[in-house]
C-alpha positions in Angstrom: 0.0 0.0 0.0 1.4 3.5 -0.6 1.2 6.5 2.1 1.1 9.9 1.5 3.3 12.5 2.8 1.3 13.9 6.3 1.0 16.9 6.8 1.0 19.8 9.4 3.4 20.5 12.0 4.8 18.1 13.5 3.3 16.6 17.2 5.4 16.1 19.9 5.3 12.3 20.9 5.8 11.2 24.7 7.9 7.6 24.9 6.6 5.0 27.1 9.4 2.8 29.3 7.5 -0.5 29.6 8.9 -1.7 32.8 7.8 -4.9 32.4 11.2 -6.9 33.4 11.7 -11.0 32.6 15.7 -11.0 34.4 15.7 -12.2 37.6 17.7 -9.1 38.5 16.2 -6.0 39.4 16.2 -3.3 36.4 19.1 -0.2 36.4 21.1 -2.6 38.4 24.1 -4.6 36.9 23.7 -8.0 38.2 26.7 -10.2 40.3 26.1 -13.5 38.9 24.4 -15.1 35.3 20.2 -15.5 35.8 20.8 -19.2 36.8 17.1 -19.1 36.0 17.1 -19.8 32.5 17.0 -23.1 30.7 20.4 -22.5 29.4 22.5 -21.6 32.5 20.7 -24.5 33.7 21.3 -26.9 31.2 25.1 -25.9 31.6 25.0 -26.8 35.3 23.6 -29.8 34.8 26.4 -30.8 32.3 29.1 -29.4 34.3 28.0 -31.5 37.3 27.6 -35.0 34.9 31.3 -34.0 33.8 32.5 -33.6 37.3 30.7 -36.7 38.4 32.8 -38.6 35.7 35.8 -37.2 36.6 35.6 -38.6 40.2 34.4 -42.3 38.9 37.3 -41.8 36.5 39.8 -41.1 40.3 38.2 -43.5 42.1 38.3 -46.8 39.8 40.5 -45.8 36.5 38.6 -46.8 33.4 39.8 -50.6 33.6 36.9 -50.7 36.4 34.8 -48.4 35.4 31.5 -48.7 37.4 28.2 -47.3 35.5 26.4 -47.6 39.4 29.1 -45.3 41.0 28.3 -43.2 38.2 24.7 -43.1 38.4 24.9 -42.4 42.5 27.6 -39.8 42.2 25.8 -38.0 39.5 22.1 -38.1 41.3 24.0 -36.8 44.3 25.7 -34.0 42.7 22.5 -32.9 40.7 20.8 -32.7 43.9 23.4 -29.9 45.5 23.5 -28.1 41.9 19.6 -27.8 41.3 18.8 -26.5 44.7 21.8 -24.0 44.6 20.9 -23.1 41.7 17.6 -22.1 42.7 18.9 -20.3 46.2 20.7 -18.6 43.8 18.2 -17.3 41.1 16.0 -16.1 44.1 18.6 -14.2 45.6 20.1 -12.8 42.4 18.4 -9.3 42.7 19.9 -8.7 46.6 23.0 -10.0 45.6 22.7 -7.3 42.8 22.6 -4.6 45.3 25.8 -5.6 47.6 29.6 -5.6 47.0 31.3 -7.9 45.1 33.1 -9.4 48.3 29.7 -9.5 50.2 27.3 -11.0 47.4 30.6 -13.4 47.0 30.5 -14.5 50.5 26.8 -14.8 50.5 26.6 -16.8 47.7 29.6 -19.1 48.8 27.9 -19.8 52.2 24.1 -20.5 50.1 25.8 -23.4 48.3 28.0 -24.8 51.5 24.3 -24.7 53.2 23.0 -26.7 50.7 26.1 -29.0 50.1 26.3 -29.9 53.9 22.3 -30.3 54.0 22.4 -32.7 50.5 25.7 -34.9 52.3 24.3 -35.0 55.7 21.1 -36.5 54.3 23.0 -38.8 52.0 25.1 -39.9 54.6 22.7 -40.2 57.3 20.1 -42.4 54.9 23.3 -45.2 54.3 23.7 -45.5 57.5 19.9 -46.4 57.9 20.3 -48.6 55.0 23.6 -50.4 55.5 23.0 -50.6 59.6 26.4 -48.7 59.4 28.2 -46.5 61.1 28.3 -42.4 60.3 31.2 -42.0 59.0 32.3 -37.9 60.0 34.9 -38.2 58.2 33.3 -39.4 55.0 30.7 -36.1 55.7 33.6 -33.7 55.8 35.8 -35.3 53.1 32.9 -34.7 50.5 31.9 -31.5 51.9 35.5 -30.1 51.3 35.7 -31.4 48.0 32.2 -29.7 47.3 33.5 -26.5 48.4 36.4 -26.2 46.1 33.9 -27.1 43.0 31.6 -25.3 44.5 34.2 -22.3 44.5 35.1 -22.7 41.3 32.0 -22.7 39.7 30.4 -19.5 41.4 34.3 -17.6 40.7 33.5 -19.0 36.7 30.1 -17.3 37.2 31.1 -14.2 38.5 34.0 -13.5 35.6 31.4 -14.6 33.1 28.9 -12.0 34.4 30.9 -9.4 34.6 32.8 -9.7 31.1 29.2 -9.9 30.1 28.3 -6.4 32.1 31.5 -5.0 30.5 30.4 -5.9 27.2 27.1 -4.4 27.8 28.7 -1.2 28.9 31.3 -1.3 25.5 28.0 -1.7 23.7 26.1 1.2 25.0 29.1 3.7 24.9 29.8 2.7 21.2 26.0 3.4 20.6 25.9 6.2 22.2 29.2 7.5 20.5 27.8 7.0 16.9 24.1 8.7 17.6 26.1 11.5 18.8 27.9 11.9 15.6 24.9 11.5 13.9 23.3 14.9 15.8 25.4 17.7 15.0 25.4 16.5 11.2 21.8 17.3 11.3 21.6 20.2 13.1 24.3 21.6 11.2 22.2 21.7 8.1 18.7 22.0 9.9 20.3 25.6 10.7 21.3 26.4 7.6 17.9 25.5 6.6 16.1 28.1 8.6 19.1 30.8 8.4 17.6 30.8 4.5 14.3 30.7 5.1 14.4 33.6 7.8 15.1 36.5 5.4 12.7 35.0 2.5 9.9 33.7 4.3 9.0 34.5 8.2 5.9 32.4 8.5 7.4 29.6 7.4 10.9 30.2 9.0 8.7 29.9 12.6 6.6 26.6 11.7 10.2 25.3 10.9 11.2 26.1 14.6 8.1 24.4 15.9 9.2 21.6 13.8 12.4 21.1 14.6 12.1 21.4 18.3 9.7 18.7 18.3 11.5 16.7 16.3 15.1 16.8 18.5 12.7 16.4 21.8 12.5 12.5 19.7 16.1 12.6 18.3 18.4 13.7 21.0 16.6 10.9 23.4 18.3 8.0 24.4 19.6 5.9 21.3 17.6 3.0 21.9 15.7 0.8 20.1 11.9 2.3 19.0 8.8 1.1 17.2 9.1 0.9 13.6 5.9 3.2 13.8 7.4 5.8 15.7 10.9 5.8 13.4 9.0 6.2 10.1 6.9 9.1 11.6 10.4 10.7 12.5 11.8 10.1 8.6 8.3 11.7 7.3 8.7 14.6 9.4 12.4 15.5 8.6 11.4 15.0 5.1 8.3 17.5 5.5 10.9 20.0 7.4 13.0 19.8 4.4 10.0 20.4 2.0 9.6 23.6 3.5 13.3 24.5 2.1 13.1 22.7 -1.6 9.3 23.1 -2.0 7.9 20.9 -4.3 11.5 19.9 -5.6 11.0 17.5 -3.1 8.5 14.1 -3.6 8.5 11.4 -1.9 6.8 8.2 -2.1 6.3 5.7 1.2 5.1 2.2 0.6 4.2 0.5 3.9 3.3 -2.8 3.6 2.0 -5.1 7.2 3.0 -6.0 10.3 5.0 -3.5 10.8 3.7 -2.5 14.3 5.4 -4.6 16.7 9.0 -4.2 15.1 11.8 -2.8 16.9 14.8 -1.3 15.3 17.4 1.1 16.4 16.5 5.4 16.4 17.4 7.8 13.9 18.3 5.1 11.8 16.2 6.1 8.6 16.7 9.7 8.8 20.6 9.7 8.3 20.2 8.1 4.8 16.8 10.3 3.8 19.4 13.2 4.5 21.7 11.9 2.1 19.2 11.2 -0.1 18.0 14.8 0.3 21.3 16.6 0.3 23.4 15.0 -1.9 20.5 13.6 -4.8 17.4 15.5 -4.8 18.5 19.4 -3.6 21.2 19.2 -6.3 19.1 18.4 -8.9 17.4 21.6 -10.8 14.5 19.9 -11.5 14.2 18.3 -7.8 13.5 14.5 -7.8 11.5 11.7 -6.1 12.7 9.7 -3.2 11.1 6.3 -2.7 10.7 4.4 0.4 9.7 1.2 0.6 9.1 -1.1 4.4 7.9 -4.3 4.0 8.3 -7.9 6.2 9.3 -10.7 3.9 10.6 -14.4 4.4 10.9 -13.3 8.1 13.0 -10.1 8.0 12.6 -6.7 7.3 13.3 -5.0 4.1 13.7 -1.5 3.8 14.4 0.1 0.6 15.8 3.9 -0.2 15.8 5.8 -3.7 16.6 8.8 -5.0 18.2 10.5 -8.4 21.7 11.9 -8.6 22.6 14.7 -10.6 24.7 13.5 -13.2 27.9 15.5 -12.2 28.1 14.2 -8.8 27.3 10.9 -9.6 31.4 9.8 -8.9 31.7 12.2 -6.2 28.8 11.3 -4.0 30.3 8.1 -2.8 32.9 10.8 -0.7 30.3 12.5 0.4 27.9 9.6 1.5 30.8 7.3 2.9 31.1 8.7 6.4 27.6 8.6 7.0 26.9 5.2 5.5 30.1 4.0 7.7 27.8 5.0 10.7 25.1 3.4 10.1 26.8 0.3 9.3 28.8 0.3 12.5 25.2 1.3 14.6 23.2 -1.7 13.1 26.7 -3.8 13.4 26.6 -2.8 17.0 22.9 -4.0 17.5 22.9 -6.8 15.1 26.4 -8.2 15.0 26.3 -10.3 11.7 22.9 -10.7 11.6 22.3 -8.0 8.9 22.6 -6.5 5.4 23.2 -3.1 4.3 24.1 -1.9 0.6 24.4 1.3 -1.1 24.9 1.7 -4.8 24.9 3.5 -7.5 23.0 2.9 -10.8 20.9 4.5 -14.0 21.5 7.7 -12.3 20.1 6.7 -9.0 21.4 6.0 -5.4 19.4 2.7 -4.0 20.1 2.2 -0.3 18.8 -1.6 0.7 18.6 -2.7 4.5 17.5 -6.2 6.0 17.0 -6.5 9.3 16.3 -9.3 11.6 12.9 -9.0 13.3 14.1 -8.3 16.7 11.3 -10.0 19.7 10.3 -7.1 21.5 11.4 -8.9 25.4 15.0 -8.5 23.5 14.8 -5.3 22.6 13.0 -4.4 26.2 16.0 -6.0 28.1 19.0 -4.5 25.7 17.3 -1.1 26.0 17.3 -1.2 30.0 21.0 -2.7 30.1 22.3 0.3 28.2 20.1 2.4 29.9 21.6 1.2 33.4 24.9 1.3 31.8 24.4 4.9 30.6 22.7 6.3 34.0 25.8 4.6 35.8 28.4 6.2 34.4 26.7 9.9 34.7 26.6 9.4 38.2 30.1 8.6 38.2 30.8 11.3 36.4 
């Protein structure tokens, strides 16, 4: 379906923060160990314990007598310490979260020797009901010592994979946060220079371009975060509207939306970067003005978004300089956000500049949770500063 350029000045727009939250952790605070919640961190545990339980068979007999039975007991005794530490652990993840390392360490440590020494005691104390035996103290503190040091070991492996993971977080945000910067000035730059022009020629609409372009940085100098497709396309059409004030009716533009688009999350002031290329290096240098076509659509699972304009014939070599920084950006922004998961192209051809994007559609409890990681990350180091 094809959509029209709207018109009027431009409505300021309030975000929402859903604070809706699925990490175990509580939000704006960087967490001390990995959610042991989750099927995965689970999954690992349980295969770190059947590895460890192999190992001791493997001490205890060699593999000339092997013993599938010690085995089996070992590994059923060993689940039963990691699965109910585990689960001590996911519940007090978000106090942990607010301690020092050294105290939410110690804490942690002493959970797991609770349940260790609860799991041996009760293994020991139902053999010797069974085999009429002895209780053998020893025995209890022999296994109890060698469940602390693996015990130990484990939660230390946690806590450096958490943090590296924090760190990365924190790399993540500041690299965002570097390249949207770079992206503002550009624009006001040449949103200035658009109104210095239209001051002397035309007062009326020299003051509706004010109005315009405050509303529109109250959207763009927010947080670089991820946004509703919606509310990014709505950006693009204003810009280009604030820009149709200065070219006039040089400028066209078609928009073909197709569905589903709704729910889609994708990173801010990511369209309008290119439709300023598109504006300032195709259609404002062209006598005649020119069309730019947009095209959004969801296809095979992704999301397509297309970008056309013409290119005056004598910057057709040159506009590869002038576009390269820019389109360097962006790349580096959706690299950022989508690692490898992307595709971005930019060529030139029959006199036109065709800009193609393909994004994955990101679930929106992803996007939620990168957005509030950054944002913790960001919040955190102002107050450092």
């Amino acid at each position: 379906m094809s959509n029209s350029r709207p018109a009027g000045i431009i409505s300021q727009k309030i975000r929402k923060t859903d604070t809706d939250n699925k990490d175990s952790a509580l939000p704006g605070i960087l967490p001390f160990l990995p959610d042991l919640c989750s099927v995965t961190s689970l999954a690992a545990l349980v295969l770190m314990g059947e590895l460890l339980a192999l190992v001791l068979v493997l001490a205890l007999d060699g593999l000339r007598e092997f013993s599938w039975q010690r085995l089996g007991l070992i590994s059923l005794v060993i689940q039963w310490v990691i699965l109910p530490s585990a689960a001590v652990l996911c519940r007090l993840r978000p106090f942990l979260a607010k301690l020092s390392h050294k105290r939410a360490g110690a804490i942690s440590f002493i959970a797991v020797l609770a349940v260790l020494i609860s799991v041996m005691g009760i293994q020991r104390y139902l053999r010797v009901l069974l085999l009429q035996a002895d209780f053998d103290w020893w025995g209890l503190a022999s296994d109890c010592l060698l469940g602390a040091i693996c015990s130990g070991v484990v939660l230390r492996y946690a806590y450096l994979q958490q943090q590296l993971y924090n760190q990365q977080q924190a790399e993540l945000g500041a690299r965002i946060e570097a390249l949207q910067s770079r992206i503002r000035p550009h624009f006001l730059f040449n949103s200035m220079n658009s109104l210095a022009s239209l001051i002397a020629v035309d007062p009326d609409r020299a003051e509706r371009l004010v109005e315009d372009l405050c509303a529109l940085f109250r959207a763009s100098l927010a947080d670089p975060k991820l946004v509703s497709l919606r509310q990014e396309i709505l950006l693009a059409q204003r810009y280009l509207e604030i820009e149709a004030l200065r070219l006039g009716d040089r400028l066209r533009q078609e928009w073909q939306l197709g569905e589903g688009l709704n729910d889609i999350q994708l990173p801010s002031m990511l369209l309008q970067p290119l439709l300023e290329n598109a504006v300032l290096h195709g259609v404002a240098k062209l006598r005649e003005g020119g069309e730019i076509n947009v095209r959004v659509e969801v296809e095979s699972g992704v999301l397509r978004i297309a970008i056309e304009n013409p290119l005056p014939q004598e910057t057709v070599h040159t506009s590869r300089e002038n576009n390269g920084m820019a389109m360097e950006n962006i790349r580096q922004r959706l690299s950022a956000y989508y690692g490898n998961r992307f595709m971005f192209t930019a060529c030139r051809e029959d006199g036109h500049y065709r800009v193609a994007l393909q994004l994955p559609l990101f679930p929106r409890e992803a996007a939620l949770r990168e957005t509030k990681a950054a944002v913790s990350t960001t919040r955190k180091a102002e107050v450092m500063e």
